[in-house]
C-alpha positions as CSV (number, residue, x, y, z in Angstrom):
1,X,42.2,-32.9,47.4
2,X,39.7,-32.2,44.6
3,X,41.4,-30.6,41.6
4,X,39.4,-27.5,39.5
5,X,41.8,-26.5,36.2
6,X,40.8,-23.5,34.2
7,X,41.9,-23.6,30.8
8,X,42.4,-19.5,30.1
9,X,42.8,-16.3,32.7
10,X,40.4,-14.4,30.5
11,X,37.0,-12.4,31.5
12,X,35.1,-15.3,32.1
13,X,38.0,-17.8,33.5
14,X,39.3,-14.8,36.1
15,X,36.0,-14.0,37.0
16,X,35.3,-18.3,37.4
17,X,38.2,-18.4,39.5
18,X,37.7,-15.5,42.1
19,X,33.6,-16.6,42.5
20,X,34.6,-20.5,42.9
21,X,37.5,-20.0,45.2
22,X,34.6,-18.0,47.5
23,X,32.3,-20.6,46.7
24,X,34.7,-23.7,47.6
25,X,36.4,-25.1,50.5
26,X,40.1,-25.6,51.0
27,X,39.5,-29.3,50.0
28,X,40.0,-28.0,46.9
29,X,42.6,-26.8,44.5
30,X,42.4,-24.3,41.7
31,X,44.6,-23.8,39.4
32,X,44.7,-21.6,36.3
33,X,46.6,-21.8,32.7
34,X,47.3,-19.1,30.3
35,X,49.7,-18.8,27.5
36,X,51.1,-15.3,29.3
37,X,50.9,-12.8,32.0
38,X,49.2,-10.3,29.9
39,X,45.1,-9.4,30.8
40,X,43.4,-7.3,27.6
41,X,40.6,-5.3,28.2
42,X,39.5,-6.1,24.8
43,X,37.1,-3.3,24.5
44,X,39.4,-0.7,24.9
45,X,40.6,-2.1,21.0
46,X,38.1,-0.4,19.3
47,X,39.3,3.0,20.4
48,X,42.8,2.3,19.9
49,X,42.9,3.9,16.5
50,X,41.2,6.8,17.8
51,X,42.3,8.0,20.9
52,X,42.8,5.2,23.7
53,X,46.4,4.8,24.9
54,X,47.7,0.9,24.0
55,X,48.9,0.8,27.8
56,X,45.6,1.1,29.1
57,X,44.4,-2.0,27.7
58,X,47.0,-4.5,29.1
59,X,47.7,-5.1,33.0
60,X,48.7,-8.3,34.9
61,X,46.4,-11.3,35.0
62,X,47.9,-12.4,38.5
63,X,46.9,-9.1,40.0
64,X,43.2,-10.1,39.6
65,X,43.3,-13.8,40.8
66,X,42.7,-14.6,44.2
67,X,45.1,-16.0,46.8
68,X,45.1,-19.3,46.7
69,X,44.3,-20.0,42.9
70,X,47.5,-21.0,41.2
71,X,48.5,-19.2,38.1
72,X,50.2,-21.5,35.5
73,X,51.5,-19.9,32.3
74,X,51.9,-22.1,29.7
75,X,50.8,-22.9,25.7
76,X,47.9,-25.6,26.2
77,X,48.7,-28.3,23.8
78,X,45.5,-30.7,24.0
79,X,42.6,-32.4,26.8
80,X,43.1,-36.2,27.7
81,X,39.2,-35.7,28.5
82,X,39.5,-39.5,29.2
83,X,42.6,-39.6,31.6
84,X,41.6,-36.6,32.8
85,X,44.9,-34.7,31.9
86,X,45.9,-31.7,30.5
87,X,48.7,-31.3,28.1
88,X,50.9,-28.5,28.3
89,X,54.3,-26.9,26.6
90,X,57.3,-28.7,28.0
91,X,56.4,-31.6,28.2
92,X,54.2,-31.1,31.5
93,X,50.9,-32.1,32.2
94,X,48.2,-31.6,34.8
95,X,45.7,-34.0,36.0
96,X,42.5,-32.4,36.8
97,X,39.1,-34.1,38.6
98,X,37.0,-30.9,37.0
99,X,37.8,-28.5,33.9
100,X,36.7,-25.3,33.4
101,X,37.7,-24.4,29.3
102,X,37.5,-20.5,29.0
103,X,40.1,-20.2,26.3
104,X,38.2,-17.2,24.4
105,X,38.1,-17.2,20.4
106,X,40.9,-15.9,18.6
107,X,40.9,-14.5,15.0
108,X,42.5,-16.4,12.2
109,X,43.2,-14.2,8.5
110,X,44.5,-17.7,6.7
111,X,41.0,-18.7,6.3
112,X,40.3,-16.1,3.3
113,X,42.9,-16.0,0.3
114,X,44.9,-13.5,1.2
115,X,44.2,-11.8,4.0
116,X,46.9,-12.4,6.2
117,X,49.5,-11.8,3.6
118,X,47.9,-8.3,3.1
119,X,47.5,-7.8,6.8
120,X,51.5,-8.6,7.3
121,X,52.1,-5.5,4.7
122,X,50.4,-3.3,7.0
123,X,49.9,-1.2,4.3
124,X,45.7,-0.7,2.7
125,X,44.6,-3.7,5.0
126,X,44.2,-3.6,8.7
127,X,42.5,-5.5,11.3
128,X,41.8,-3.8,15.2
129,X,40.8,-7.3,16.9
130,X,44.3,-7.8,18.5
131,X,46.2,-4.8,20.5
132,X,49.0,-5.0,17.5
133,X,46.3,-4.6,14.8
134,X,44.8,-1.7,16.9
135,X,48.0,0.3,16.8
136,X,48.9,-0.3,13.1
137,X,45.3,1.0,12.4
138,X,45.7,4.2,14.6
139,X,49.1,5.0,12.6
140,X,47.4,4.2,9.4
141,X,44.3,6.6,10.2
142,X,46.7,8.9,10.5
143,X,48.0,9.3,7.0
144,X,44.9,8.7,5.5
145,X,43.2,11.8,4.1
146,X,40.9,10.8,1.2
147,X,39.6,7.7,-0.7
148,X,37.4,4.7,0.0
149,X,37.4,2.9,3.3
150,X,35.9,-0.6,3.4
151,X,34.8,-2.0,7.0
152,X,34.4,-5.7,7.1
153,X,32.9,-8.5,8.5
154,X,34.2,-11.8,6.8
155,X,31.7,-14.5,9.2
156,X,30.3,-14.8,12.2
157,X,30.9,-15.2,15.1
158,X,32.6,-12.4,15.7
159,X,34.0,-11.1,19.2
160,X,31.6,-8.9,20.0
161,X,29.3,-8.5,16.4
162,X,28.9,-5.1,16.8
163,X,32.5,-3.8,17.4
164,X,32.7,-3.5,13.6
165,X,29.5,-1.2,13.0
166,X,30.8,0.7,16.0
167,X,34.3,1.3,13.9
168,X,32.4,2.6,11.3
169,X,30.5,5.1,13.4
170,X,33.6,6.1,15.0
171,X,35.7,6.7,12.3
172,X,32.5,8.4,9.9
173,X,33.1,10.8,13.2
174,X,36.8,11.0,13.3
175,X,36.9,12.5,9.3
176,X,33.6,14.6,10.6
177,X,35.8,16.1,13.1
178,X,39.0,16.8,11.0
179,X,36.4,18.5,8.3
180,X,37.0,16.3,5.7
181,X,34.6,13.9,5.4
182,X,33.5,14.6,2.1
183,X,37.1,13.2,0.9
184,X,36.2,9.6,2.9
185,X,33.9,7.4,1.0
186,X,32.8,4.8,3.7
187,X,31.2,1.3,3.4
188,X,30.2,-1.1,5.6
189,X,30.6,-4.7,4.3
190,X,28.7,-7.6,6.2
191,X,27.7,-11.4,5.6
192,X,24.6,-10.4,6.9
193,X,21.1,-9.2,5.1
194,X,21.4,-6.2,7.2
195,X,23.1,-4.3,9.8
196,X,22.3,-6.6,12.6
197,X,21.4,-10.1,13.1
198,X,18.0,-9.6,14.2
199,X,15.4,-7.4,12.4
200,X,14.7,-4.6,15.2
201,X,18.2,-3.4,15.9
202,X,18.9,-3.8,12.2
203,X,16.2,-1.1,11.1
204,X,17.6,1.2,13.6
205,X,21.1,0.7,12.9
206,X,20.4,0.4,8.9
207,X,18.7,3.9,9.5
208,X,21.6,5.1,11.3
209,X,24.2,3.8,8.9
210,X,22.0,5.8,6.1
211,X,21.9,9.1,8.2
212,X,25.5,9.0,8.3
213,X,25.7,8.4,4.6
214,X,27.8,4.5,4.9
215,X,26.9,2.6,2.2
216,X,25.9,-1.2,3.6
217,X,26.9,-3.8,1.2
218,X,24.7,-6.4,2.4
219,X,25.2,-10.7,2.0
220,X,28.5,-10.3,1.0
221,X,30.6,-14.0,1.6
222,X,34.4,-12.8,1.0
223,X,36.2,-15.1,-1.1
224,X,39.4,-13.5,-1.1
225,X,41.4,-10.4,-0.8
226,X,43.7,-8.7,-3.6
227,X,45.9,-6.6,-2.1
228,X,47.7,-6.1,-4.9
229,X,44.7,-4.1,-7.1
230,X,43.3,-3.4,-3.3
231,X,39.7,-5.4,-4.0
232,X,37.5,-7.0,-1.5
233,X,35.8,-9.9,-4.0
234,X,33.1,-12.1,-3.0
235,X,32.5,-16.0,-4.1
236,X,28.9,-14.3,-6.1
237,X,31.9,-12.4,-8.1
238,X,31.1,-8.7,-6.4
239,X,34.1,-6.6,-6.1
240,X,34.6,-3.7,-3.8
241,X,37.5,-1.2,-4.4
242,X,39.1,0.3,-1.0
243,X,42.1,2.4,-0.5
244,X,41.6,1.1,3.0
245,X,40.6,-1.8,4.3
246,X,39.9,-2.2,7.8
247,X,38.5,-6.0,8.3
248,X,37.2,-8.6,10.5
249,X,38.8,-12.2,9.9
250,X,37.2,-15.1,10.9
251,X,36.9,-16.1,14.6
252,X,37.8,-19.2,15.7
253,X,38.3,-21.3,18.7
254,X,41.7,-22.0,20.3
255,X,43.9,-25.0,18.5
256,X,44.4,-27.1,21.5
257,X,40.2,-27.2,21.3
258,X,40.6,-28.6,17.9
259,X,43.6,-30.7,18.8
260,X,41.9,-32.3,21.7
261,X,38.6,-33.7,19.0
262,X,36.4,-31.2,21.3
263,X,35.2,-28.8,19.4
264,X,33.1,-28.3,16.1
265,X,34.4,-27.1,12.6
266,X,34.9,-24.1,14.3
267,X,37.1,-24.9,17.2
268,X,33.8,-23.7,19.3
269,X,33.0,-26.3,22.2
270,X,29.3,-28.0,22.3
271,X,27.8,-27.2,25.6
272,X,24.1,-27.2,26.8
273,X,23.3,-23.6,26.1
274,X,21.2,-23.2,29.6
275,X,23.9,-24.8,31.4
276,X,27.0,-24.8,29.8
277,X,27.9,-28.3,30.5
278,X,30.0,-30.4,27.6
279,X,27.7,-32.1,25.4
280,X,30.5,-34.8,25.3
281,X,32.1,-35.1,28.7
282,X,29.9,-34.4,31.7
283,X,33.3,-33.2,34.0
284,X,33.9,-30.3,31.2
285,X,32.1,-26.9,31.5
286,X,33.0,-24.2,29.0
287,X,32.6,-20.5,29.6
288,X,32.8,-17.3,28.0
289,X,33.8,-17.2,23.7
290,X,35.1,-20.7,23.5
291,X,31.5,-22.6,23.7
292,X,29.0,-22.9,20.7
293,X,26.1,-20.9,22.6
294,X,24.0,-19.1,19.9
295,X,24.4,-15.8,21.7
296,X,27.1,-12.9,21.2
297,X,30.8,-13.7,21.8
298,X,31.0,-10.8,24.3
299,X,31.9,-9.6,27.6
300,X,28.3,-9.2,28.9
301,X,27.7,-13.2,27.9
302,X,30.3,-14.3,29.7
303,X,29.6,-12.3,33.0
304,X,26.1,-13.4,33.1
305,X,26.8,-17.2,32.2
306,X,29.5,-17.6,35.3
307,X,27.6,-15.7,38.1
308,X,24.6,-18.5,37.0
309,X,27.7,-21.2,36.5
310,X,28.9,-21.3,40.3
311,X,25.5,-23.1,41.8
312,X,25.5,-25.2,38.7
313,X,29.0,-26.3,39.5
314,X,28.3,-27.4,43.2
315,X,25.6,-29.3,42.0
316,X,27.2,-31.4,39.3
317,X,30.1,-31.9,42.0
318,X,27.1,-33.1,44.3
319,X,25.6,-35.4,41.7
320,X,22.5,-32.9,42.0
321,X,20.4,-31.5,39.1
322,X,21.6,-28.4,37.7
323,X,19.4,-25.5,39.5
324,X,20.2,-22.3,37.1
325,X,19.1,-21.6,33.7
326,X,21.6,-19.4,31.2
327,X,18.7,-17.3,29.2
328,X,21.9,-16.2,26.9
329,X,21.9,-13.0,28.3
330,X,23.6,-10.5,26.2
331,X,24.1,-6.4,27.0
332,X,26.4,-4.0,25.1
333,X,26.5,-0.4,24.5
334,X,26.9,0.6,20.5
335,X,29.0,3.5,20.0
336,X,27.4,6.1,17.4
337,X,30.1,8.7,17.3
338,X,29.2,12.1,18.1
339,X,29.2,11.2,21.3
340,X,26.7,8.9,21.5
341,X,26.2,5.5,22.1
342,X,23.2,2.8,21.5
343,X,22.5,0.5,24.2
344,X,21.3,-3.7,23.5
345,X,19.5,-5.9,25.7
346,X,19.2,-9.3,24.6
347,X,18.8,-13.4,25.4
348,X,18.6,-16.1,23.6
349,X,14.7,-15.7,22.8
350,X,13.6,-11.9,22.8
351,X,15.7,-9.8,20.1
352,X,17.4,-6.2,21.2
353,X,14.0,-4.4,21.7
354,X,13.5,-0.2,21.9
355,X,12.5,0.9,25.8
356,X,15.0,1.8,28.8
357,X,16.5,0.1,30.7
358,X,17.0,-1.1,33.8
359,X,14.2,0.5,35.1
360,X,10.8,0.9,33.1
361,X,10.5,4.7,31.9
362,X,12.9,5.9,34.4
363,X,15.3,3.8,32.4
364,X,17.8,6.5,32.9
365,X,19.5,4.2,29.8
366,X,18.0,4.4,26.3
367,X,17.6,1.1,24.0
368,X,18.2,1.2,20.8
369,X,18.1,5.2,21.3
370,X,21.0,7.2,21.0
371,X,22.1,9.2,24.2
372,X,25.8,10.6,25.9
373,X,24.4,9.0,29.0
374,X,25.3,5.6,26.7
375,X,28.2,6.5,25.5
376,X,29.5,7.8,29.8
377,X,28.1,3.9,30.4
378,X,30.5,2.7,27.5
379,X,33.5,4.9,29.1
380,X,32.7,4.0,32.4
381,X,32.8,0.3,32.1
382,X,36.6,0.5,31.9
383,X,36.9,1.0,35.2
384,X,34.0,-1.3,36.3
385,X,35.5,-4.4,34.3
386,X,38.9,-4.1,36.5
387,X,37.5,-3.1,39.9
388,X,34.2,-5.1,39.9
389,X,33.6,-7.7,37.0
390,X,36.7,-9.1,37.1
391,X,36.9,-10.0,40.9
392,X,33.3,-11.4,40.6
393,X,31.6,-8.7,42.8
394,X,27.9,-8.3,42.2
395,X,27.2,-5.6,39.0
396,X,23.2,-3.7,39.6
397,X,22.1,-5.3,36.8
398,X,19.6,-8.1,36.5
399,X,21.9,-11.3,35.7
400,X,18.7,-12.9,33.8
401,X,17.4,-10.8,30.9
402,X,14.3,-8.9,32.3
403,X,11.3,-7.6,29.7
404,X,10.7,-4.6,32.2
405,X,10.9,-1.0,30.4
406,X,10.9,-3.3,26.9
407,X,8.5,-2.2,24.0
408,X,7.8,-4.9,22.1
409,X,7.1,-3.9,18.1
410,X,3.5,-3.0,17.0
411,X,2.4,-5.9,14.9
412,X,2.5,-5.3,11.1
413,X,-0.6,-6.0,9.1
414,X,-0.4,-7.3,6.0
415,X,-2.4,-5.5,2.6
416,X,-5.3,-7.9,1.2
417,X,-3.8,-9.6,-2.3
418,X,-5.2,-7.4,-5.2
419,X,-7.4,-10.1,-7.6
């Protein structure tokens, strides 16, 4: 019997595992590892703080696994990519013939001075990329009435890059709403020249970031945190005051990656970014956050990438040429506050571009453009992500990135040189 392992019971290794076990005879045996029993619908973090209840993000990762794909839970301790083995806690190994890594990123304060000592006070620093951070920050929000609030991004990649602005929105709103957001001096603080990685969406949400009076404090590399005198300072010698300082640490891939010698610096996995094959080892696929793709760590990405993934898979079990192409899809709704949400629709080659989308004028979505209708597709997608992403059932979206109802920017001419 053949033997498929996934390595993570995340979005993209549940959804892996419910598409190949369709896909796949009984000649062959699934099995899937994760360090516990807990799913995260990670997007539900963000509003945490706000107004999201903790239990909504968590249910059981065996309830979304099909029959017949064994669940394992276990720490993963390093890949025997040779001996085709898998290490695990407790002195137990698997032995796999395929292996499917979709062990997500994880963030990791120790790699700035001073950030996770600060973020173990739990007092002026705080953090909402884990459930536990989420909660602190809601019960710090709380008791916090007036002074300056800092919202970082230390590096990317980032889980999701805009999750960050969208906290800053959120809470500009959330001081709006309790009338005292004169008291709240906000700033947004990014390693970026902008608001955005690419130069469209970063005009519009520069603009939008202005209209809502956050400062942007722009190509700022964090060199280490004082908690003590509460100051953000950079390695140019730039230093922010906060009262509060709600930050992004840096992102990294899992340690058994690293352990195993199969990732970069980073603990990210190298992987053909159209088919998401190991650069190194031609029997290793990698899906969702844990490969090097130069495309957003987000949930969009890895849906996308594993509906394209299950025909590549019967191929290279077939000895056949790969037939799909990932474009590096990416789609996310940006949450403006006030109800409102933006809406991005990107690959690997065309940047998030103003239009509608899916369907050219009738849209009914708006990109790049405010709307409620966004922000109801935000909301919504709770629900979608357990009952239909999850179990691999087909979304009415184009899985390919399509240019229909996109406007591409009017060319900018440039003023003759004055002699």
């Amino acid at each position: 019997m053949a033997k498929l392992l996934i390595l993570g019971a995340g979005t993209a290794g549940t959804m892996a595992a419910n598409l190949l076990r369709k896909a796949l005879d009984d000649s062959w045996s699934i099995t899937i590892v994760d360090q516990n029993t807990d799913h995260h619908y990670q997007p539900g973090y963000l509003f945490v703080p706000f107004w999201m209840k903790p239990e909504r993000v968590v249910r059981d990762r065996r309830e979304f696994l099909p029959d017949r794909v064994e669940f394992i839970e276990a720490d993963i301790l390093r890949v025997d990519p040779d001996a085709r083995q898998v290490e695990l806690a407790g002195d137990r190994s698997l032995a796999y013939d395929w292996l499917i890594i979709a062990s997500g990123t994880r963030p990791d304060p120790t790699l700035v001075e001073g950030m996770a000592e600060a973020l173990a006070q739990g007092t002026s620093v705080h953090e909402f990329y884990t459930l536990e951070g989420a909660i602190r920050l809601r019960d710090a929000l709380e008791g916090f009435d007036a002074g300056r609030i800092l919202v970082h991004v230390s590096e990317m990649p980032v889980k999701c890059p805009v999750a960050p602005l969208e906290f800053a929105f959120l809470v500009e709103d959330h001081y709006r709403k309790r009338r005292i957001r004169h008291k709240v001096d906000i700033t947004y603080v990014t390693p970026l020249d902008g608001a955005f990685t690419k130069p469209v969406a970063s005009k519009e949400l520069g603009g939008l970031l202005t209209d809502r009076s956050i400062r942007l404090a722009a190509d700022f590399a964090v060199e280490r945190v004082d908690a003590e005198h509460r100051r953000l300072i950079s390695y140019d010698g730039r230093e922010l005051p906060f009262d509060l300082l709600v930050t992004v640490p840096p992102n990294v891939g899992q340690q058994f990656v690293l352990d195993s010698g199969l990732g970069d610096d980073a603990g990210f996995v190298p992987v053909d970014k159209h088919t998401l094959r190991s650069l190194q080892h031609e029997r290793i696929f990698v899906l969702g956050d844990a490969s090097d793709i130069p495309t957003s760590k987000a949930g969009s990405v890895a849906h996308f990438a594993t509906e394209l993934f299950v025909e590549n898979f019967q191929a290279a079990v077939a000895g056949k040429l790969l037939p799909n192409s990932f474009d590096g899809h990416a789609n996310c709704f940006v949450e403006s506050g006030r109800g409102e949400a933006l809406l991005l629709d990107f690959n690997y080659d065309t940047e998030p571009l103003k239009g509608t989308f899916p369907v050219p004028v009738a849209g009914p979505m708006r990109l790049l453009g405010r709307s409620r209708l966004n922000h109801l597709g935000k909301l919504a997608f709770e629900q979608i992500y357990w009952k239909l992403l999850l179990p691999g059932r087909k979304l009415p979206v184009p899985t390919l990135m399509s240019m229909a109802g996109k406007r591409l920017p009017e060319p900018t001419t440039k003023t003759p040189e004055k002699v």
